[in-house]
C-alpha positions in Angstrom: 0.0 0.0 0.0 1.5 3.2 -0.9 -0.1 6.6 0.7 0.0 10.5 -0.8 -0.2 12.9 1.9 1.3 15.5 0.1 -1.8 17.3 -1.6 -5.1 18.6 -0.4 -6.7 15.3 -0.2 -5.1 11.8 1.0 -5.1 9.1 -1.5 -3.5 5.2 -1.3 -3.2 2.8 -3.7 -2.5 -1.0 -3.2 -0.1 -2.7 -5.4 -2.5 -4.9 -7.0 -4.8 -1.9 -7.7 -4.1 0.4 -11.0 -5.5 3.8 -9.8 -5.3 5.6 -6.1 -8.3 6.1 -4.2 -9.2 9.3 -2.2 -9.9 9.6 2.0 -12.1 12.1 2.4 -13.3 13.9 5.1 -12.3 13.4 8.9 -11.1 10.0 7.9 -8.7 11.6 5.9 -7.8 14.3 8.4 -7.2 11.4 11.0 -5.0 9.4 8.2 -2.9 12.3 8.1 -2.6 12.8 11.5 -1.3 9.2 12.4 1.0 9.7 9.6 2.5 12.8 10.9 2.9 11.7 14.4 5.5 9.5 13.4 4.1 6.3 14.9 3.4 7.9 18.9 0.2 7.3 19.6 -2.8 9.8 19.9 -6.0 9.6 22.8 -9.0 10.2 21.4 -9.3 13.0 23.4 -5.9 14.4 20.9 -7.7 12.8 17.9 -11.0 14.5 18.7 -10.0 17.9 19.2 -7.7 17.8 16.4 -11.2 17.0 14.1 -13.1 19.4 15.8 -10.7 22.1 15.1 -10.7 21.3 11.1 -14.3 20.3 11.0 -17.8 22.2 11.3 -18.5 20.5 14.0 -17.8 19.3 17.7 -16.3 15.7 17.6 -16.4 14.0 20.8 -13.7 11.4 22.3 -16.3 8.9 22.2 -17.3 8.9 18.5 -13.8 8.4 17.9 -13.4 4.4 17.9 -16.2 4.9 14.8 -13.8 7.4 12.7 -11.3 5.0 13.0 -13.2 1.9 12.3 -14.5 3.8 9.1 -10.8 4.7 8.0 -9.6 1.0 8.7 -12.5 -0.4 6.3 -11.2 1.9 3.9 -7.1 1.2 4.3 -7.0 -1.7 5.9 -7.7 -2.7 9.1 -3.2 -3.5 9.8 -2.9 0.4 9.0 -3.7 2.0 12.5 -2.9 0.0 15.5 -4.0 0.6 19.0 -2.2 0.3 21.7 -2.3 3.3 24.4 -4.1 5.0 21.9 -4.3 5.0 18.1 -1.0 5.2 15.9 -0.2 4.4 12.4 2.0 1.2 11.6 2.6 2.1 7.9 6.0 2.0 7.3 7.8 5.2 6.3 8.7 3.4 3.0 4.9 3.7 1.9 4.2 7.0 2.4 5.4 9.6 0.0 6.1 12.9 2.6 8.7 10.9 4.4 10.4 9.8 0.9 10.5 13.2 0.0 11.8 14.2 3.2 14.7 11.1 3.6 15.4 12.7 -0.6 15.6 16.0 0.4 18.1 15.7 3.5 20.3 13.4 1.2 20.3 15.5 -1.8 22.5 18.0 0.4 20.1 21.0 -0.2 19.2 21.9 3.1 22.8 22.6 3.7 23.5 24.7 0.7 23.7 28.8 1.8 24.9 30.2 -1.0 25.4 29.3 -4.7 29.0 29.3 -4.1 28.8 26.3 -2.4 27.4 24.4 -5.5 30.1 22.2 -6.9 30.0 19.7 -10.0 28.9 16.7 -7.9 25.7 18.7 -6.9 24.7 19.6 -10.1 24.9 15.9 -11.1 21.7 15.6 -8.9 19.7 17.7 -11.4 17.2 14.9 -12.5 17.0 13.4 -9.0 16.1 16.9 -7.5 13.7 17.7 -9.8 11.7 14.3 -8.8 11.6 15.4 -5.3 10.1 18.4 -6.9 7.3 16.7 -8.5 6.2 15.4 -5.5 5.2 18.2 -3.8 1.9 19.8 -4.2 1.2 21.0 -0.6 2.5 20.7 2.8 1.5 17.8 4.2 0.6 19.8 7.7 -0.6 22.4 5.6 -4.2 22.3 7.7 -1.9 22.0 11.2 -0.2 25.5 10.6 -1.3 27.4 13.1 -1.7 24.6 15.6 0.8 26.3 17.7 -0.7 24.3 21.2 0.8 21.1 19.4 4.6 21.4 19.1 5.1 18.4 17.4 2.5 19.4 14.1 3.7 23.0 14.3 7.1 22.1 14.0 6.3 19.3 11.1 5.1 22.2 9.8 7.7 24.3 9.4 10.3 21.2 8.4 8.4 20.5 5.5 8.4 24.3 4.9 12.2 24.6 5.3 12.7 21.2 2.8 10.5 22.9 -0.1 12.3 26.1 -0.1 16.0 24.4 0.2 14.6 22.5 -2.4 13.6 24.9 -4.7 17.1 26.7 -4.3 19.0 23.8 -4.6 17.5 23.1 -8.1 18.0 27.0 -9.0 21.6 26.7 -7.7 21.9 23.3 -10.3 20.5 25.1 -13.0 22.5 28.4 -12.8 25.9 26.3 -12.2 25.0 24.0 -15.3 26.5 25.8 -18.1 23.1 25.5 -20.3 21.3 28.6 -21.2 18.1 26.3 -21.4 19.0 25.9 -17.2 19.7 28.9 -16.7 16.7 30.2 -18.3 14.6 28.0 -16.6 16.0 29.3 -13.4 15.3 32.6 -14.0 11.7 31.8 -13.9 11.8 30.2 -10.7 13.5 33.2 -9.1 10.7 35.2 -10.5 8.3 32.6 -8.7 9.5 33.1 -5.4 10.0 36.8 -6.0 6.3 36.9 -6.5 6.2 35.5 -2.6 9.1 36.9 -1.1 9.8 40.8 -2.8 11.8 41.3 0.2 14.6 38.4 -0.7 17.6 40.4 -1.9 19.5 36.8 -2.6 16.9 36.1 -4.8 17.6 39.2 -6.7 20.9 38.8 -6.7 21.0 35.4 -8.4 18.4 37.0 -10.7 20.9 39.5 -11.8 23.7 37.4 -12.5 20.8 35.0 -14.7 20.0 37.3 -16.7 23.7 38.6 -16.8 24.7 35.2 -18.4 22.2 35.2 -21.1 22.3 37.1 -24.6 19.5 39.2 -24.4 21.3 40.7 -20.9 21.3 43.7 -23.2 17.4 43.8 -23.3 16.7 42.9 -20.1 19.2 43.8 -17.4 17.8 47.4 -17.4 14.3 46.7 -16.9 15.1 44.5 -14.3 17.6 47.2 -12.6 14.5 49.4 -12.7 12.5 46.9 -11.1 14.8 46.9 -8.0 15.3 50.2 -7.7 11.5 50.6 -7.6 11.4 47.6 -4.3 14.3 49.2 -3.0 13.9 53.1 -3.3 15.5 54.1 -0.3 19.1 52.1 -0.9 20.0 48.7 -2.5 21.1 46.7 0.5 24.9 46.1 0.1 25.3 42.3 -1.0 22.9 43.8 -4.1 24.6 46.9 -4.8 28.0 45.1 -5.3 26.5 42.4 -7.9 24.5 45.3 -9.8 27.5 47.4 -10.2 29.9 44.2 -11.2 27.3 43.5 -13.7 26.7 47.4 -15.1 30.3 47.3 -15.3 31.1 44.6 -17.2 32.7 41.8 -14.8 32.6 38.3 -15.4 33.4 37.2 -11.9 29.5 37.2 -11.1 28.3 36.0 -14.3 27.3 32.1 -15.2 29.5 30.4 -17.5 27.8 29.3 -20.9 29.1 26.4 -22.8 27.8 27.3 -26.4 27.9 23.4 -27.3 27.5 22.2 -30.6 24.4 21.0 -32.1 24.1 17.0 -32.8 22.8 15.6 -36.2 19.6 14.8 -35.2 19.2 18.3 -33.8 20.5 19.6 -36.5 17.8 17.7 -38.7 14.8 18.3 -36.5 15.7 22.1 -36.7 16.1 22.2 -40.6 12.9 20.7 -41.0 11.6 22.9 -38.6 12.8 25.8 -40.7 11.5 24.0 -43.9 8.0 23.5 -42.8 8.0 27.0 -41.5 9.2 28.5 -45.0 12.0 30.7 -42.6 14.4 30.6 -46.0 17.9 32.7 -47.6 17.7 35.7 -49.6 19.6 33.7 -52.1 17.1 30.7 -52.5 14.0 33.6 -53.1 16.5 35.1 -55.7 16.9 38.5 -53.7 20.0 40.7 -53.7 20.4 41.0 -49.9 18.7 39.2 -46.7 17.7 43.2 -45.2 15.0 43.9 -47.6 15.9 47.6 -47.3 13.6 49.7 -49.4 15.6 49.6 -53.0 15.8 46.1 -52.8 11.9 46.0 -52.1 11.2 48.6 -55.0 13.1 46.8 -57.2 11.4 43.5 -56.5 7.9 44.4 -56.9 5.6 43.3 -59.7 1.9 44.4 -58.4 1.7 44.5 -54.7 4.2 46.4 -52.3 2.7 46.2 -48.3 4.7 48.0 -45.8 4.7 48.2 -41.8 6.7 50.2 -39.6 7.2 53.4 -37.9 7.5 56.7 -40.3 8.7 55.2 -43.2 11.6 57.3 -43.1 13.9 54.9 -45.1 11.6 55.2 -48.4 11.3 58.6 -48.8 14.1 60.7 -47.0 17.1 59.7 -49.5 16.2 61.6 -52.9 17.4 58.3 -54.7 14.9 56.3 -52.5 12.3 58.6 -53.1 12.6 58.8 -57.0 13.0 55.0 -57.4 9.8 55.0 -55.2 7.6 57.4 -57.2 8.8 55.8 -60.6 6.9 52.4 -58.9 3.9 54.3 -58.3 3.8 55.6 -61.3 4.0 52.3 -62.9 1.4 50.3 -60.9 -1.0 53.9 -61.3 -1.6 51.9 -64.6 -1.2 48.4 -63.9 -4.0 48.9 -61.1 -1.1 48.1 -58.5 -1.4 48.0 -54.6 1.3 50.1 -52.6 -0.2 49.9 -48.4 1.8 51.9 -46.4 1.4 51.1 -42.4 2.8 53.9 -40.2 2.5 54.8 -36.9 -0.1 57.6 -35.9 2.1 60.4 -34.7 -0.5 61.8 -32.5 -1.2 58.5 -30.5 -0.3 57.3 -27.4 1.6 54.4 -28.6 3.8 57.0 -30.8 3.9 58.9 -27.4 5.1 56.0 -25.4 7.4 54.9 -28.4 9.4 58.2 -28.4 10.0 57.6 -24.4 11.9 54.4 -25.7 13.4 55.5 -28.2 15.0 58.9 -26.0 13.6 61.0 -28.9 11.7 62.1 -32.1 11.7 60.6 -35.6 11.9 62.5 -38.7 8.2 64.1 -39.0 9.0 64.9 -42.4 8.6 61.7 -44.3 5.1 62.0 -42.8 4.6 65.2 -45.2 6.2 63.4 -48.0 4.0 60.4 -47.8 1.0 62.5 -48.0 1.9 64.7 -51.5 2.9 60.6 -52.8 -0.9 59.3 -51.7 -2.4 62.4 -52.9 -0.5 61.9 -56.5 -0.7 58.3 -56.8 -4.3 56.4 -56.9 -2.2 53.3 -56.1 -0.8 54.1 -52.6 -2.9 54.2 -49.7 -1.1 55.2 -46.3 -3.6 54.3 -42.6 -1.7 55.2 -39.2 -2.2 52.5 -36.4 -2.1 53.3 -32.7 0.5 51.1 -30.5 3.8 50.2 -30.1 5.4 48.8 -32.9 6.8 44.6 -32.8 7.9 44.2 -36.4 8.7 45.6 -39.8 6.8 44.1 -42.7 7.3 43.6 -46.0 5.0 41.8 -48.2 5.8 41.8 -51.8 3.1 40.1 -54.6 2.6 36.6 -53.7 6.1 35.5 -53.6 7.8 37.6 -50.8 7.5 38.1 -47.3 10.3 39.4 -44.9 10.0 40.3 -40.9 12.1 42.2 -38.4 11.7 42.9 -34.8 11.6 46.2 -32.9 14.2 46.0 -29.9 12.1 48.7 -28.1 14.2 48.9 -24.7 15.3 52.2 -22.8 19.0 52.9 -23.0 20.2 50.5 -25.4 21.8 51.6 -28.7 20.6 49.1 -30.6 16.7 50.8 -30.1 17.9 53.3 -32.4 18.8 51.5 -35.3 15.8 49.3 -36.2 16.8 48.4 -40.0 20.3 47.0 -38.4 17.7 44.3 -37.0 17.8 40.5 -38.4 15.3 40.6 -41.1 13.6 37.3 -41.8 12.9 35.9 -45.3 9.3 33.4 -44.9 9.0 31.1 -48.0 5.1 31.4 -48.8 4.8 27.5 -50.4 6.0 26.0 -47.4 3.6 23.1 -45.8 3.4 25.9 -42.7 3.8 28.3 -44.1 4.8 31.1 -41.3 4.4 34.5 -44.0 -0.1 33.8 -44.2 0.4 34.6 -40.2 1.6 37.9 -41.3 -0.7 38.4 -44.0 -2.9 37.8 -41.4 -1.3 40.4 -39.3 -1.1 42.7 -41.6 -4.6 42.7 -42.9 -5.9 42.7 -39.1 -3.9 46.0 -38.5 -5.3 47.6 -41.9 -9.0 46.8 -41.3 -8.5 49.0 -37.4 -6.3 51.6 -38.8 -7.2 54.9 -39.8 -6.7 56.7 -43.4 -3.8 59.5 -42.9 -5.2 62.5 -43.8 -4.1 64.5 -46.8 -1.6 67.1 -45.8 -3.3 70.5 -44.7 -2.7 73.7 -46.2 -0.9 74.6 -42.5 1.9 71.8 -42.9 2.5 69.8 -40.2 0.2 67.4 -40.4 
């Protein structure tokens, strides 16, 4: 027989049996009572005020012969033996809250203070740590907590507490000191976790720090996350915190994870090339373009009957005079091929145009704004709406044969904010089985239909 006390409600299962079987109400409040008492046995004076106290109602000592009768049909009648009272005789073996605890204290966890005292051997325990993790769904004196008049559940209490929380760290600790980004990553969500719980923990923050320090987006993310401890900590960072967020901000390995960039195996390397294949992600080269970027000459130059376009202010396409010509000489040309040109910009008097100047420390070119609107004024074929929100990628959509992507880094105080078209630009395939270029059609058409026309430039200028 093999019993769960570590979740809301008890359950057993019998080694002949294929599926575990719930004990429900006081029966399973007195299961996990004899469990937890470690084999010393209870009165039913104990037993019955422990049930009133949990229950709606008053339990006397007498009734108590009856709970456990009930509880023996159910488990067996060798499960609870009496003798100067009632105790459990279930071996430790059987019940999965002592496992987890004999796992925990050999692990080593509960003797780990700091991440510096992680060595290679620990990490080694990865796999076997994260199976004492997937035991857990509750303390298993979760409903004794406050039972502060019985030292013994109290303090089982508070054990389990302590061996869930060394637990968690120790698995943290394993993951930062693995040398996988995948780990590490991993870790940087459990830090967040426990953040959620515990703001307060500046060791938390600190391993936090030096996660994110170790990754390749540190870049992107340090400095919101600096900003998010300055906020907790508004007053003054507490030393141990200020010394790792200045190590990082200046550059020091000594507090950063190593990385080992490991090769990829064949069969990764096939499942990721068939990935990209069934995605359509392809070269510039196999779509017969010039260059992967898809900067506007490139675009002009590749268009038959349909040019689509989303990003900012379209500066690119109209603020070079060679640009602009090459541009116009399109228009011109799909005027009388009954062309589409689709121009998606971002409305300069929105909020989202407000909030991305704020990341971007500054003001775009307003000009290309005026251009645009002489160039949809002159040419039936271009048609220019203004969306309001932040902007996530540049699109290009060209006839039915080209589609190319690039993200916005939109992050305060990193360089690379300011120079979108230096971005990866991605070339989708449109025949592929999944193809990933309909999503942005899809996109792209979804934005159009909520956007609004941009006006035609007012005899006052600015527009």
């Amino acid at each position: 027989m093999y019993f769960r006390i570590m979740q809301v409600t008890p359950t057993f299962r019998s080694h002949e049996a294929d599926r575990e079987q719930q004990v429900t109400g006081q029966e399973g409040v007195l299961l996990r009572l004899l469990f937890l008492r470690r084999g010393n046995p209870m009165s039913s004076e104990d037993i019955a005020a422990h049930l009133t106290r949990t229950g709606t109602a008053v339990v006397g000592a007498k009734s108590i012969p009856g709970y456990v009768g009930r509880l023996r049909d159910k488990v067996g009648y060798d499960a609870v033996r009496t003798a100067s009272g009632y105790a459990s005789s279930v071996a430790d073996d059987d019940v999965d809250a002592f496992l987890f605890e004999r796992g925990v204290k050999a692990s080593g966890v509960c003797e780990l203070d700091d991440i510096d005292d992680v060595d290679e051997e620990f990490t080694e325990k990865y796999s076997e740590l994260l199976a004492l993790y997937a035991m857990w769904q509750a303390n298993p004196a979760l409903m004794f907590a406050d039972e502060q008049d019985d030292e013994l559940l109290f303090q089982t209490y508070h054990e389990f507490e302590d061996y869930w929380t060394s637990l968690k760290l120790g698995i943290i600790f394993a993951e930062l000191r693995s040398r996988r980004k995948a780990r590490i990553s991993k870790a940087i969500g459990r830090l967040e976790l426990m953040l959620r719980r515990d703001p307060e923990d500046e060791q938390l923050w600190s391993l936090l720090v030096r996660a994110h320090a170790s990754l390749p987006s540190r870049d992107t993310e340090l400095p919101e996350l600096i900003g998010r401890i300055n906020d907790q900590y508004a007053d003054a960072l507490p030393h141990e915190l200020a010394y790792v967020v200045d190590r990082v901000r200046k550059g020091h390995r000594d507090v950063v994870f190593p990385v080992e960039w490991r090769k990829q195996n064949p069969k990764e390397r096939r499942e990721l090339d068939e990935l990209v294949q069934t995605l359509g992600i392809s070269s510039a080269s196999a779509l017969e373009l010039r260059r992967s970027k898809m900067e506007p000459l490139e675009c002009i130059s590749q268009t038959i009957s349909r040019l689509w376009f989303c990003g900012i202010l379209a500066t690119k396409w109209v603020a070079d005079a060679y640009t602009r010509s090459e541009l116009e000489k399109l228009l011109e040309r799909l005027d009388n091929n009954n062309g589409s040109v689709r121009f998606l910009v971002i409305d300069p008097e929105s909020d989202g145009y407000r909030r991305f100047k704020e990341l971007r420390w500054g003001d775009e070119d307003m000009r290309s704004v005026t251009i645009l609107q002489d160039l949809a004024v002159s040419h039936p074929c271009f048609e220019i709406r203004m969306y309001d929100a932040l902007p996530t990628f540049r699109m290009v959509l060209i006839d039915q044969s080209i589609m190319s992507f690039s993200p916005y880094l939109l992050v305060p105080g990193i360089q690379r904010s300011r120079s979108g078209w230096d971005a990866p630009h991605v070339v989708l395939d449109r025949t592929a089985p999944w193809a990933l270029a309909h999503t942005f059609d899809t996109l792209f058409n979804e934005m159009w239909g909520i956007a609004r026309p941009l006006p035609p430039q007012s005899h006052g200028g600015a527009p």
